[in-house]
N, C-alpha and C positions, 0 to 999 in steps of 0.2 A: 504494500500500500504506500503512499505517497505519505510522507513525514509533514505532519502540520504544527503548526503555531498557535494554538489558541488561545487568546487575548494577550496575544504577544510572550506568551510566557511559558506554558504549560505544551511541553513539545509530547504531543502524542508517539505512545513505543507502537498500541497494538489495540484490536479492538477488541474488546474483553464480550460485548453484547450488546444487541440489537432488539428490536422494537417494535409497537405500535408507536411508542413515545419519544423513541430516539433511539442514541447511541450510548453505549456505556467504555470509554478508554483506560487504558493504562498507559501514565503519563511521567513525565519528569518536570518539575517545578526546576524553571533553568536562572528563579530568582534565590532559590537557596545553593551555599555554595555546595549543600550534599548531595543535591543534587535528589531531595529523596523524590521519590516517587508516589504518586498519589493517583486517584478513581476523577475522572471527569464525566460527569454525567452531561450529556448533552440531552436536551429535553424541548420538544417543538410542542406547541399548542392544535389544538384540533381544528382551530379556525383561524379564517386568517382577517376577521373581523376588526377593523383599527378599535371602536368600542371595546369590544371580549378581550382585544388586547392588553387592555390599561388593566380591566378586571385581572385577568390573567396574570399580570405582571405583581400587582398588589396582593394577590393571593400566593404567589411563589415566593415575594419578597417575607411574608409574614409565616410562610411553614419554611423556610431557609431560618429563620431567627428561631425557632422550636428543635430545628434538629442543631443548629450550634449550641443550644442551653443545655439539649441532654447529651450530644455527645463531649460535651466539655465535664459535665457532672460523673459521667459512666465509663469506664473504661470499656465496657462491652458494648457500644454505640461507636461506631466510626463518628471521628473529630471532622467538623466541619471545617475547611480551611479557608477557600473562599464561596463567592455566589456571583454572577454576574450574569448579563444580558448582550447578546452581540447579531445582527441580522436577521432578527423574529428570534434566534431561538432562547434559550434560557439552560444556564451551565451552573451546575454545582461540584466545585472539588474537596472531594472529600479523603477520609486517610485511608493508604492501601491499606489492607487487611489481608496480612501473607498464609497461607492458609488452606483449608481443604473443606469443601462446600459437605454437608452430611449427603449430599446427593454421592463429592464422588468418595467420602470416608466406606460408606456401603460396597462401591463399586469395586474400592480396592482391599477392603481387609473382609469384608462379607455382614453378617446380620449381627444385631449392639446384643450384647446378653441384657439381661434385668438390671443387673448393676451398674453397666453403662448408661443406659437408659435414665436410672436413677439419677445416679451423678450429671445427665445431663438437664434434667428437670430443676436440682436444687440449683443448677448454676444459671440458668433461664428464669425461672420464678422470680427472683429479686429485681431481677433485669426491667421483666415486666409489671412487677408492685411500681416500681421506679415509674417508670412511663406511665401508667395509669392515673401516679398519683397527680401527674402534670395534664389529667383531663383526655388523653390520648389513645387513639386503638391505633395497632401496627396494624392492621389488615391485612399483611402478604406472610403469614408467617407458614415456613414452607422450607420442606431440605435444601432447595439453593439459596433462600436466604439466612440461613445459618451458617458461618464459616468458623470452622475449628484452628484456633489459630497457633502458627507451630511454636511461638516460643515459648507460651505456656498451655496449652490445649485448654485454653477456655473456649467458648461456643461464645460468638459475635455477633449481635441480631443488626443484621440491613436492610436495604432498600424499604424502608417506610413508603405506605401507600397515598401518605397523606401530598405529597411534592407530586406523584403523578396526577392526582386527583384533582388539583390544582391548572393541570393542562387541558382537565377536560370541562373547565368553565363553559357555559352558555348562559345568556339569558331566559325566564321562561316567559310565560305570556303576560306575566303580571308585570315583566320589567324589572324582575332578581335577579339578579345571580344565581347559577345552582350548577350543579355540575351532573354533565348528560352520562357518563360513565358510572361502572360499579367494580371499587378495586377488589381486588383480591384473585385466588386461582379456584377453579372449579373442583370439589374434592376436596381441597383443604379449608373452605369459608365453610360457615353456617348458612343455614337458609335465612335468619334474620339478615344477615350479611349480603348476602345474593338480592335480599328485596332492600338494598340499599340503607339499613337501621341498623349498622353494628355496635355493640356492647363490650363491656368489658370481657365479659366473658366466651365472647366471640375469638378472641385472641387466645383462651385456654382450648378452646376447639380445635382449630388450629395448630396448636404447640399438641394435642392427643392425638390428630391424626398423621403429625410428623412422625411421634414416635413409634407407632403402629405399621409404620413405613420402614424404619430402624427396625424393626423386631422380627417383621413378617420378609421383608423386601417386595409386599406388593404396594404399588401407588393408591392415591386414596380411591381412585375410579377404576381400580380394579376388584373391592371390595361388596360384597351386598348388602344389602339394607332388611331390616326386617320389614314385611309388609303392612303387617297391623300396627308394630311403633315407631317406625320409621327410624331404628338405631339403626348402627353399622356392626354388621356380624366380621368378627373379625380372630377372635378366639381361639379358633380351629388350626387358623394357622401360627401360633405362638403357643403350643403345648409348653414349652419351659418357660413360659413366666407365671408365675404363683397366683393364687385366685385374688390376694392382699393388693397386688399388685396393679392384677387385670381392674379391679374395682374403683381404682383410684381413675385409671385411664378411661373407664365406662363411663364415670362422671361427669370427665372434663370432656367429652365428645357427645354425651345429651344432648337428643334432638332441641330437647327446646330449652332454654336459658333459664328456667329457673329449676330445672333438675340439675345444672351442673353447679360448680365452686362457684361462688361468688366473686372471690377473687383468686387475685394470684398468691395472696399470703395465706388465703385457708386451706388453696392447694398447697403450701409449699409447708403451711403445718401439719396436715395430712401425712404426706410425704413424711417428715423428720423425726414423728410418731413411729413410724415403719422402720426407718435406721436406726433411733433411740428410746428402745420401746421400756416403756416403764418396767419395771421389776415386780413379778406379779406377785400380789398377797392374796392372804384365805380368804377367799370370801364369803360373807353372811349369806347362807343361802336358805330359804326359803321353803317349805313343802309344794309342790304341786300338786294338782289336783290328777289321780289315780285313780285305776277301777279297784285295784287290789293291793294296799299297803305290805311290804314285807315285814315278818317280826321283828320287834325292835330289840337292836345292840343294847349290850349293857357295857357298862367299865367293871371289867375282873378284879376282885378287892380280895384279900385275903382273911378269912373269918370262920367262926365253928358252924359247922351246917345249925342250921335253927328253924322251924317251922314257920312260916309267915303268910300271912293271907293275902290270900289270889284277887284283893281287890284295893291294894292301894294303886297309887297314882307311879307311872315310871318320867321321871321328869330329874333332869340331870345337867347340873349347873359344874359347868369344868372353867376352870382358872387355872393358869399358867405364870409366874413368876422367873425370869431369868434376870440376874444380874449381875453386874461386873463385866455384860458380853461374854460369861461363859455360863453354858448347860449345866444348872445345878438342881436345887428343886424344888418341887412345885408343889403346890397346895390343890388339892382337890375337895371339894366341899359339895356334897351331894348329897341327897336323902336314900335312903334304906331301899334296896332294890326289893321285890314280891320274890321271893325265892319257894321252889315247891321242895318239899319234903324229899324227893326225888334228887334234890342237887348235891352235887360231892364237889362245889368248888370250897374251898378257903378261904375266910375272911378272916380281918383283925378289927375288931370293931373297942370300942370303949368299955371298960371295965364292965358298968352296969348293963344288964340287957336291957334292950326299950323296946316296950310293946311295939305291934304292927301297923299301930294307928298312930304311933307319936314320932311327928321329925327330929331326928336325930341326927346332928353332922359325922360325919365318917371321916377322918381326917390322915392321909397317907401321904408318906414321903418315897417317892417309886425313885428307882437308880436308872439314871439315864447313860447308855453307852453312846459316848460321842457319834456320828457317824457324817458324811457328806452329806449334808440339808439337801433333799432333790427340791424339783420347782413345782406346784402343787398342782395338781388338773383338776377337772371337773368331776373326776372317776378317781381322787384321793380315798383312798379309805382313811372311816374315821371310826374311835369306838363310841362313837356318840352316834345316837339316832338322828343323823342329819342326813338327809336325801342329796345323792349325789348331782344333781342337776335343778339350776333354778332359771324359768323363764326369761328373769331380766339380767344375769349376768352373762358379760361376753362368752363366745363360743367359740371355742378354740381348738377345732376339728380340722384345721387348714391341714396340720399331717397328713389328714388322709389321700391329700394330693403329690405329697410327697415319696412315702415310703407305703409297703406293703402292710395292710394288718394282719394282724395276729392271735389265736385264740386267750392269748395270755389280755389283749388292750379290750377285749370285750366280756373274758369272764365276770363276772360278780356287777354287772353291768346289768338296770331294771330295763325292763321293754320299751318306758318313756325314751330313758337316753340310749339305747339300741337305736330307736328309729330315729330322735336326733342327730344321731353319728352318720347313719348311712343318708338321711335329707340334707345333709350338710354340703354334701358331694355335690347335690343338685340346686341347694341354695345359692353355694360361691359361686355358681354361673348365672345367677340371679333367675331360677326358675320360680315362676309362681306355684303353691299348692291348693287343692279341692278342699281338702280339710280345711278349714276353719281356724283351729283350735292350733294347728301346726304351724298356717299361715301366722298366726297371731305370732306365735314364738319366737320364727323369723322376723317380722316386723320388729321386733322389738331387738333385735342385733345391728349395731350401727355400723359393719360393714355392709349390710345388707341392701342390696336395691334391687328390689322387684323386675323384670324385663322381658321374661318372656311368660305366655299361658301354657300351663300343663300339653294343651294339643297342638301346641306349636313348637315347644322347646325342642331345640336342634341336641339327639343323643348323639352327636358327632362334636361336640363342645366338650364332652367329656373325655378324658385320655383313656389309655389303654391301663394304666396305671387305675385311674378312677373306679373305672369300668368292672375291675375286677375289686376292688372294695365293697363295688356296690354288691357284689353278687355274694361275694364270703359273708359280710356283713347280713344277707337276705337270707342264704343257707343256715346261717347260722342260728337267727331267729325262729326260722322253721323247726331245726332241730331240737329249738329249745320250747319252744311254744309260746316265747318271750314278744311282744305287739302291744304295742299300747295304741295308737292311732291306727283305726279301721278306715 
């Protein structure tokens, strides 16, 4: 190509991209002595109306002042350097950004794992709270406007839609201003966006079905839509990202704007919940509601057998005391278990005997052997009469997407949480259920989102891995005749 000059200064290397809207070069700034090198967008108007002109010109002068604020505040915004006007058209130089587009990171090293993916979310998120907070939707956000840049592999968000949008000034009948164009790419905008009303959270659309593109390697318009909710089925083709995962990405890609994040910092708390997940304690849990209570646990105490009537109350108050940070002991204070004449366990009770009718505290110092504290499930055995599964606390069955189960993770296991375990499998893909009482349970787990009907959910969402969970998990129920939801 022929070497040019532009505005006397900016000597074009090469042409980097081309247009509806112009040109885009790689240039040298021949007023610095580094000679560094810099992006020259050349940019022409749709009309060549001397009126739409002035418009035009006043509206590029005033989104050129928007991207110098933020890219001078952001290191992850290319620096505005200059703006000018020369021969109808309209030039902004901005800073090269040396780099690799995630269109061709894809191309050359193959598909982001989850953890990539991640990393590339918390370092975008901020980017985008940023620019929001200045009133602003990026609208192209898209694998080539992302560039990873080489000297520290942070991700670069360019080309803002707002400077093009600008060239597509018109007046309308009223004698406004407005602009006859709708930015964005097909695939990666929302439908608010397409009907020219983008939101904040149009730009989190956008950033989910970038990364869906990283994960899968298909483009967003080679994907399908569900037909009754109009989401994007996408799942099938990223078996190795976790269901935690998939949920957060299902959010930020909702058809309609008030099922996804709000913003970009609720996503990105989301998200840092999942890298730094709280350290889980016991939790209060609750009785559900059952067709058939199992016998209740007692706490083994050591004492002379003694006859006792079969009609007090089993009710059992346990305290724990540790101090100094080391396992020492505890106090237990509980009332007199109903024991039958039939028992040969051992207790140690207080000198005096006490009738079967009067509370009496039992008070024991048990020897505790240190051992590695594990981390507490839902399925904890306890020797207290506490039901292993409560409706309102989190449910934390995501293993079952991970590794195989086993007779040992479902022994001692009631029918209620049997069929929680195996719908769990069918929940994390956001299937809806017929039961009621099921649906409820799930409703009330805040990774949860609803997305498909029972006679629609795709059993091709679920892995081979899953697949067989669900079935050990169903066998096994059979065998045992264990079913709580009919």
């Amino acid at each position: 190509m022929t070497i040019q000059l532009l505005n006397d200064r900016y000597q074009v290397i090469c042409t980097l991209g081309a247009g509806g809207f112009g040109e885009t070069y790689l240039a040298e700034d021949t007023y610095m002595p580094s000679k560094r090198r810099c992006v020259v967008k050349q940019l022409r108007p749709i009309h060549n109306n001397p009126q739409i002109y002035q418009l035009v010109q006043d509206r590029f002068q005033r989104e050129a002042a928007i991207l110098e604020e933020l890219g001078g505040a952001n290191d992850q915004i290319p620096a505005l350097y200059a703006y000018f006007s020369s021969g109808g058209q309209f030039y902004l130089v901005q800073e090269w950004v040396e780099g690799d587009t995630l269109t061709g990171k894809v191309q050359k090293q193959g598909l982001f794992s989850e953890g990539a993916v991640q990393e590339l979310f918390m370092n975008l998120l901020p980017v985008l709270d940023y620019i929001h907070s200045k009133h602003i939707v990026h609208r192209d956000i898209k694998p080539d406007n992302i560039i990873v840049r080489h000297r520290d592999a942070k991700p670069v968000l360019i080309d803002f839609g707002a400077v093009r949008e600008s060239m597509g000034t018109v007046v309308n009948s009223q004698g406004n201003p407005t602009s006859s164009i709708v930015i964005g790419t097909p695939g990666y905008m929302p439908s608010e966006q397409a009907a020219g009303r983008p939101v904040y959270s149009s730009d989190l659309y956008s950033l989910g079905m970038t990364v869906i593109y990283l994960l899968t390697g298909k483009q967003a318009q080679q994907l399908e839509t569900d037909s009754q909710t109009g989401e994007i089925v996408w799942r099938q083709y990223a078996s190795h990202v976790s269901p935690i995962m998939a949920k957060v990405i299902d959010r930020a890609i909702a058809y309609h704007p008030r099922d996804r994040y709000p913003t970009a910092r609720a996503m990105l708390d989301s998200l840092q919940s999942i890298a730094n997940p709280i350290p889980p304690t016991q939790p209060l849990l609750t009785q559900p509601t059952v067709v058939s209570a199992p016998p209740p646990q007692t706490v083994p105490v050591k004492a002379q057998p003694s006859p006792q009537s079969s009609h007090s109350q089993n009710n059992i108050l346990m305290g724990s005391l540790i101090a100094g940070g080391l396992i020492g002991a505890s106090v237990i204070i509980s009332q007199v278990l109903p024991k039958s004449s039939q028992s040969t366990a051992d207790k140690t009770v207080l000198p005096s005997e006490t009738p079967s009718n009067v509370t009496s505290p039992v008070i024991e110092t048990p020897t505790f052997t240190p051992t590695t504290p594990s981390v507490p499930t839902q399925s904890a055995s306890s020797t207290t009469s506490i039901p292993p599964v409560d409706t309102t606390t989190l449910n934390n069955y995501f293993w079952l997407s991970q590794r195989l189960v086993t007779d040992a993770d479902l022994d001692g296991k009631s029918g209620f949480e049997l069929d929680i375990m195996r719908n769990s499998i069918f929940a994390s893909h956001g299937r809806r259920f017929d039961n009621t009482e099921l649906q409820s349970y799930f409703n009330n787990q805040p990774w949860y989102r609803a997305t498909y009907l029972p006679k629609t959910f795709p059993p091709k969402l679920l892995s081979k891995l899953e697949q067989q969970n669900v079935e050990y998990i169903s066998k096994y129920q059979v065998s045992t005749g264990l079913r709580y939801f009919k």
